[in-house]
KOLGUNU-21515 format. One record per residue (C-alpha): residue in one letter; x, y, z. Coordinates in steps of 0.1 Angstrom, whole numbers, plus 5000, padded with zeros to 4 digits. Example, Ala and Ser with C-alpha at 12.3 -4.5 7.8 and 13.67 -1.06 7.14 Angstrom:
! KOLGUNU-21515
a512349555078 s513749895071 
This chain:
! KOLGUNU-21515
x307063555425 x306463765392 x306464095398 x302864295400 x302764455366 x299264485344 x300564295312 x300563965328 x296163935331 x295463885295 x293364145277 x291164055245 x291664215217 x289364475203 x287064445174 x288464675154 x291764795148 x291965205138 x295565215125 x294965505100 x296165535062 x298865265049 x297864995070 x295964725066 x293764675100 x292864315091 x295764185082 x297464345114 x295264155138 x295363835122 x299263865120 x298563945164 x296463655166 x298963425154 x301963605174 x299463555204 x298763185196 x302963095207 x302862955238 x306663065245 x305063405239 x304963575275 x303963965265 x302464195238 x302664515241 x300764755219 x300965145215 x297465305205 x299965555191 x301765665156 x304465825144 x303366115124 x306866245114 x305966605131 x309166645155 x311866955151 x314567125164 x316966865152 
């Protein structure tokens, strides 16, 4: 029995992709679309989240 975990009920993607400066929206979900479209495929995982380089203390 697979465990109970929300990535295995399959979500759409949305219409529009806001990735922010240096990336190409379009192309990203295209390039998803086709990773999707792998039947081995069992998961994607997306982050609505960027790395904006503003950590210190290092």
């Amino acid at each position: 029995m697979a465990p109970a975990i929300p990535w295995l009920t399959p979500k759409p993607l949305g219409p529009e992709l806001h990735l922010g400066p240096g990336l190409d929206s379009q192309r990203c979900a295209k390039a998803l679309v086709r990773l999707c479209a792998d039947p081995e495929l069992q998961a994607v995982v997306a982050f609505g989240a960027r790395a904006r380089g503003g950590a210190s203390g290092f």
